[in-house]
C-alpha positions as a printed Julia matrix, in Angstrom:
280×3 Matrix{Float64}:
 -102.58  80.56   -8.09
 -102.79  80.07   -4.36
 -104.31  76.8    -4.6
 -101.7   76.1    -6.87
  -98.97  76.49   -4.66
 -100.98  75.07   -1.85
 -101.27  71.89   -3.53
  -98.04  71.45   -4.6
  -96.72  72.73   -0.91
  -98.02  70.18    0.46
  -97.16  67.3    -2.07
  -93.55  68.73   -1.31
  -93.78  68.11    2.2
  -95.18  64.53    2.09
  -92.05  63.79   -0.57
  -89.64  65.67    1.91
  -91.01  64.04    4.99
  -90.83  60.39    3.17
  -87.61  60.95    1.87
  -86.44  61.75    5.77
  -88.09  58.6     7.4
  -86.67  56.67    4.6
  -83.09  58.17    5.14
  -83.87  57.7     8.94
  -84.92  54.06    8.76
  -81.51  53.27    6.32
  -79.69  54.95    9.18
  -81.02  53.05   11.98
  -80.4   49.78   10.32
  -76.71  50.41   10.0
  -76.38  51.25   13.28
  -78.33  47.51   14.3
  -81.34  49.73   15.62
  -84.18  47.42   14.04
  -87.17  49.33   16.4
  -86.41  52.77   14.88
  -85.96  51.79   11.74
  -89.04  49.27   11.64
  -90.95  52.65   12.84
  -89.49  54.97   10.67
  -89.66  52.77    7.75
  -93.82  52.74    8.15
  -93.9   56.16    8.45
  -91.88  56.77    5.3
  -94.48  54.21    3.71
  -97.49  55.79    5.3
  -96.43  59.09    3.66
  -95.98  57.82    0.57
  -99.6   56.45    0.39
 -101.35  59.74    2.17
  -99.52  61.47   -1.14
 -100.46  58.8    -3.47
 -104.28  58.83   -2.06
 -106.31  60.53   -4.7
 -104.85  58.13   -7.64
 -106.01  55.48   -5.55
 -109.31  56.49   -5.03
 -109.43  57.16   -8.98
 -108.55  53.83   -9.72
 -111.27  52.69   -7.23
 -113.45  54.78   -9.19
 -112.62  53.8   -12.46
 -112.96  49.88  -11.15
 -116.32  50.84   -9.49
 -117.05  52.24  -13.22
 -116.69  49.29  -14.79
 -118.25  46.6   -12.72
 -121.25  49.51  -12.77
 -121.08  49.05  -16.5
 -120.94  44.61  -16.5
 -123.65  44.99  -14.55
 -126.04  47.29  -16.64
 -125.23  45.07  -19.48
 -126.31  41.9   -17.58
 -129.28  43.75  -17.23
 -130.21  44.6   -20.27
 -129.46  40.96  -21.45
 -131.92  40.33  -18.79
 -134.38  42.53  -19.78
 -134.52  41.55  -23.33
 -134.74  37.46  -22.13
 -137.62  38.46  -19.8
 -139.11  40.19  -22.76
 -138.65  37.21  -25.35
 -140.02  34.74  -22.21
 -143.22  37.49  -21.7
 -143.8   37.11  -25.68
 -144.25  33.61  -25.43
 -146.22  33.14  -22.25
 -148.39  35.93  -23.6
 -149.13  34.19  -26.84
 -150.19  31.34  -24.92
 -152.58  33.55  -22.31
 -154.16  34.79  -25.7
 -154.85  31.12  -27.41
 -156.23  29.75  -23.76
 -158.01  33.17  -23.26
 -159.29  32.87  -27.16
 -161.54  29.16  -26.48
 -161.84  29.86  -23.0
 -165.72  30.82  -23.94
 -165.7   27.49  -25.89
 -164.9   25.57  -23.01
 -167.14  27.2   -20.15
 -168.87  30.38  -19.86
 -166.63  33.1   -19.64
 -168.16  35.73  -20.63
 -166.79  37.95  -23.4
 -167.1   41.43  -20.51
 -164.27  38.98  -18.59
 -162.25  37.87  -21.67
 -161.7   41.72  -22.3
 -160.34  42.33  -18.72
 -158.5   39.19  -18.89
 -157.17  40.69  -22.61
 -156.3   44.07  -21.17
 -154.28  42.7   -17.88
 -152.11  40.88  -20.2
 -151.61  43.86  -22.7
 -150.52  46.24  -19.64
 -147.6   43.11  -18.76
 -146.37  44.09  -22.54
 -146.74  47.23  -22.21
 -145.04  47.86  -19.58
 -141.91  45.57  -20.96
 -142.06  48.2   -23.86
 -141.85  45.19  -26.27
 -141.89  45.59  -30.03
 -145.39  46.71  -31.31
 -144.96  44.17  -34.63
 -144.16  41.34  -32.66
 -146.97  42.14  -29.18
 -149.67  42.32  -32.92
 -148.58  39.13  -33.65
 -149.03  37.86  -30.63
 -152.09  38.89  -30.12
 -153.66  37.77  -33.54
 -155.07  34.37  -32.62
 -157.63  35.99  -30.01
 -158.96  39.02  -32.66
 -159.15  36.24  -35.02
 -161.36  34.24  -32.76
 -163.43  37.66  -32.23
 -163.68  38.28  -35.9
 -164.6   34.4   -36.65
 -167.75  34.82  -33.62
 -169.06  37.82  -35.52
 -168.55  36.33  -39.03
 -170.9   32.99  -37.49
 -173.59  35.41  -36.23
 -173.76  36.85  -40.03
 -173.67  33.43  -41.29
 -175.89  32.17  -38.79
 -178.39  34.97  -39.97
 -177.89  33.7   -43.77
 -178.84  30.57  -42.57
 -182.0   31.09  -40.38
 -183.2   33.05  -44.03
 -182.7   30.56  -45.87
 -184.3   27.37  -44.23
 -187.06  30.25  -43.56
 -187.45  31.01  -47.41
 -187.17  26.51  -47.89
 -189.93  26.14  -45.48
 -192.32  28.53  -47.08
 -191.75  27.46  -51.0
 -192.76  23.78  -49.21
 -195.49  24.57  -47.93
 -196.46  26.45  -51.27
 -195.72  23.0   -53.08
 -197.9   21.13  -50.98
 -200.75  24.2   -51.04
 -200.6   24.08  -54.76
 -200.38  20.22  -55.42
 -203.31  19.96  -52.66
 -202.11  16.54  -51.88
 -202.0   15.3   -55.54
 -198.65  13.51  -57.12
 -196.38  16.68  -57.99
 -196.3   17.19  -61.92
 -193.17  17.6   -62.51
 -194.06  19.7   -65.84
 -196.25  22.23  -64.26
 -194.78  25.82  -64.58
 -195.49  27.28  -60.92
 -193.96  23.79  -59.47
 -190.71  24.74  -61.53
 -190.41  27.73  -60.28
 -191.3   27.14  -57.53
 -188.76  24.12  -57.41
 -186.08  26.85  -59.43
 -185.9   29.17  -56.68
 -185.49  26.83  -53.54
 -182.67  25.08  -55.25
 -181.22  28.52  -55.84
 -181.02  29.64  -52.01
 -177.42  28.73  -50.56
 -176.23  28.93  -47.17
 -173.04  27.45  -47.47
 -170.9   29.14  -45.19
 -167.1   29.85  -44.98
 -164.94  26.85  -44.02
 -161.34  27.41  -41.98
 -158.77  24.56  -41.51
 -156.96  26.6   -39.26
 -159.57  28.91  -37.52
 -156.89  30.65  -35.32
 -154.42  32.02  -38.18
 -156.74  32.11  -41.19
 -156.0   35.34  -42.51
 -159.16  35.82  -44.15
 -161.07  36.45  -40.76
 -158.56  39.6   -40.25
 -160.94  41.38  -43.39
 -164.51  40.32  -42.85
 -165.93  42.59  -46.02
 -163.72  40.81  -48.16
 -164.79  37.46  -46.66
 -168.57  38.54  -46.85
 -168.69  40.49  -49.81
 -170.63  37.5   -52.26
 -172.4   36.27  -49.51
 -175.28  37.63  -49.83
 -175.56  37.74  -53.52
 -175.32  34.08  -53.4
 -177.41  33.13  -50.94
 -180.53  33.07  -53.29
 -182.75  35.07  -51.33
 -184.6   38.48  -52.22
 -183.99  41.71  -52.59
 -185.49  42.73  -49.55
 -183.77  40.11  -47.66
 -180.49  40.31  -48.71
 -181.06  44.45  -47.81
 -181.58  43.56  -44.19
 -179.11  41.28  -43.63
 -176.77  43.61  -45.37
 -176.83  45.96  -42.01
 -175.89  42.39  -39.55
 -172.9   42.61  -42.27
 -172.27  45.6   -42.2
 -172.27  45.62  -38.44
 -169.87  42.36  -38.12
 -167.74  44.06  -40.54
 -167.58  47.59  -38.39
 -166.41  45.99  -35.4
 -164.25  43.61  -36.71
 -161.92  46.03  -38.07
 -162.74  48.27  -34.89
 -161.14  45.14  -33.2
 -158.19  44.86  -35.31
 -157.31  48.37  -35.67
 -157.35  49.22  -31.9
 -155.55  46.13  -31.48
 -158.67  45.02  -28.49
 -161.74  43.56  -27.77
 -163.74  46.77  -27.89
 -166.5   47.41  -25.46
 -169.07  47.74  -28.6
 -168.16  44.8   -29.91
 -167.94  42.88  -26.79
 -171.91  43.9   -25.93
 -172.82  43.03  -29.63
 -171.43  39.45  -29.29
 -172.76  39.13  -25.53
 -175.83  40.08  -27.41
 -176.37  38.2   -31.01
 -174.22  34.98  -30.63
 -175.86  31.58  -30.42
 -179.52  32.78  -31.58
 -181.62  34.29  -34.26
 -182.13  37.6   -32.09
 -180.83  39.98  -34.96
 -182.46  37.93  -37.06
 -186.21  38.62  -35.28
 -185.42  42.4   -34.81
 -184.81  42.75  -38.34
 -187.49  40.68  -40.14
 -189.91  40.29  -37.3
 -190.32  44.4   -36.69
């Protein structure tokens, strides 16, 4: 109640002290006295301004308010350009950084670093998880592709193995004589190597070929079709099965893993897995 009637006190006293310099400066100009009146007039005015203060320093508010608010939009409209601009240079940095071991010799350990850096530039844009997959799909699809040639790669080696030795078994059992072409071991003989196939996979568009995102699917007849035996096709089952592991270890973390990253380092470009498998 007090500072109720201080308030209003006081806003009484600025109207009562305006309305007398007002009254004072009409006065003074009818007598001709222009200095009074020019003084009292300001003081009238300056009264009227002290009273009127706080609705002035609302409406600075308020305008402060809304140029506060412009300016958080232009922001976000910012934001969400840098965002769309950081999609698009990243999808680039991950096509470059997928062939970059197919132009020099980066090593897969440095393709992962190189992989992460960029991932932590999304990240930290929180940019839509869809789209940042997306982006990211022609470099795990270039992983996936380098562990589905090792498997193949393995088929292969087999294969022109298994054609070298029922060769030399043609040319043990014809002991340099013309090859009858009716005798029953030459047919099978003849039979079998025409059954072993190492055809592998072909991809028009290695980068986006959706296949290489499920590499048991892709692999599953493989094997079965390759010709070769039993005990064969039960060891190269486990380089399959081990392509296929971290492959989708690759896709579902959304990374080059570490384990997958040391078994490419490891296996690609040579019959290694090949040799500790069959050669042990």
């Amino acid at each position: 109640m007090l500072k109720f009637i201080k308030r209003y006190a006081g806003q009484t006293a600025f109207i009562l002290a305006a309305t007398a310099m007002f009254l004072l400066a009409c006065y003074s100009m009818y007598f001709d006295r222009t200095a009074t009146a020019a003084v009292a007039a300001a003081l009238s005015l300056a009264f009227v301004v002290i009273q009127k203060l706080p609705l002035i320093e609302n409406l600075e508010i308020l305008t402060l308010k809304v140029k506060l608010r412009h300016q958080v939009s232009e922001a976000k409209e910012l934001l969400e350009k840098l965002r769309a601009s950081a999609v698009v240079s990243s999808k680039l940095s991950y096509v470059q950084l997928a062939f970059m071991n197919r132009m020099g010799s980066l090593p897969w350990g440095r393709k992962r670093e190189l992989q992460q850096e960029i991932d932590a530039m999304l990240s930290n844009l929180d940019g839509d998880n869809a789209a940042i997959a997306d982006v990211k799909a022609p470099l795990l699809t270039i992983v996936s592709f380098d562990l589905y040639q090792i498997f193949a790669h393995s088929i292969s080696l087999r294969v022109r193995s298994r054609r070298t030795q029922i060769d030399q078994e043609i040319r043990d059992h014809s002991d340099g004589q013309p090859i009858n072409q009716s005798d029953e071991f030459y047919q099978h003989l003849s039979s079998e190597r025409n059954g072993l196939d190492d055809t592998r996979e072909k991809f028009d568009d290695v980068l986006y070929d959706t296949r290489l995102r499920n590499l048991d699917e892709l692999t599953e007849n493989s094997l079965s079709k390759s010709g070769l035996n039993q005990s064969e096709v039960e060891k190269l089952e486990t380089i399959r099965k081990e392509i296929c592991g971290h492959s989708n270890s690759c896709w579902t973390r959304q990374t080059i893993t570490q384990e997958a990253e040391d078994y490419l380092e490891k296996y690609t470009g040579g019959d290694k897995r090949v040799r500790e498998l069959f050669d042990s």
